[in-house]
N, C-alpha and C positions, 0 to 999 in steps of 0.2 A: 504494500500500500504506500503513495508515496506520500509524505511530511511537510505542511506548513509551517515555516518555522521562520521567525526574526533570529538574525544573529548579530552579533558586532562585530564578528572575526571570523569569514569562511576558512580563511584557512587555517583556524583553532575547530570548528567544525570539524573539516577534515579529519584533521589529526588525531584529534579527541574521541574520532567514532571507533565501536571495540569493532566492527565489521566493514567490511567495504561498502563503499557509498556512489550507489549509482546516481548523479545527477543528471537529470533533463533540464534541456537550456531551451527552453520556449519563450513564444509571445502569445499575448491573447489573441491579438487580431492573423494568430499564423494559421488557416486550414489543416495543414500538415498535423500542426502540434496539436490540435485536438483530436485529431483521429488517432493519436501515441495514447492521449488520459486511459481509457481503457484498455488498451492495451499495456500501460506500464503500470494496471492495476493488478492484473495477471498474471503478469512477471513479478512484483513485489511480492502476493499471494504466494504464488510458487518455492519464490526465494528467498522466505520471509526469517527464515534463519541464517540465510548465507550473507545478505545483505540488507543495507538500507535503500529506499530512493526518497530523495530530494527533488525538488522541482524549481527551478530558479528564473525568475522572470528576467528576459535580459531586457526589458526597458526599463526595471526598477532596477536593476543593477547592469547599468553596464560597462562598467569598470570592469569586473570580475569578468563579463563575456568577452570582453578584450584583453583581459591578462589570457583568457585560456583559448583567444585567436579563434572564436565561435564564429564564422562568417556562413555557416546555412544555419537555418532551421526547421525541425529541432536536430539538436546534436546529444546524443548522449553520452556519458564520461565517466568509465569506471572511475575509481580513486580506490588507492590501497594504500593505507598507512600515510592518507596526507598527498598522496601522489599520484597521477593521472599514470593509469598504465591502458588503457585501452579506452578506443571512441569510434563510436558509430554516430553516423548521417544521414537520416531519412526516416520514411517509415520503415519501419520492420514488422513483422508478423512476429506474437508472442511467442512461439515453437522457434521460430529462428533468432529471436533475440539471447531466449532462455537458454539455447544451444551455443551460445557465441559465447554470454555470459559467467557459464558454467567451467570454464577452460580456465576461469581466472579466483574464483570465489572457493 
């Protein structure tokens, strides 16, 4: 399931989380990104022990979308221990997300 959350320090977030943290980097007004919500509901459900998901608006922050060089959307971003190890671009289908994701968690 993914997490609304206020932070002060995403990358105290990161670091801070005991699981890896898969972020979505969406916008509201993006097509694409709302056809991911369900589907990275799925995937959270599934992988709800192995990881986290976050959802990260990049017009409310887009500092952070440009530290992590986000130019489509949605992009999504493994993190493991604070650090980007793996990213996917586009829609994906849950069976194939879940398949990509599991090589890392």
């Amino acid at each position: 399931m993914a997490v609304k959350k206020q932070f002060a320090n995403f990358a105290e977030m990161l670091a801070g989380s005991p699981k890896p943290v898969l972020v979505d980097f969406y916008a509201t007004w993006c097509g694409p990104c709302q056809m991911m919500a369900p589907i990275l509901e799925q995937v959270g459900s599934h992988l709800r022990q192995q990881l986290q998901v976050v959802k990260i608006d990049t017009d409310k922050y887009p500092a952070i979308a440009t530290y992590y060089q986000i130019q489509s959307l949605p992009t999504l971003v493994l993190f493991k221990q604070g650090q980007p190890v793996h990213r996917i671009e586009g829609v994906q289908q849950a069976a194939q997300l879940i398949q990509q994701l599991q090589v890392f968690v």
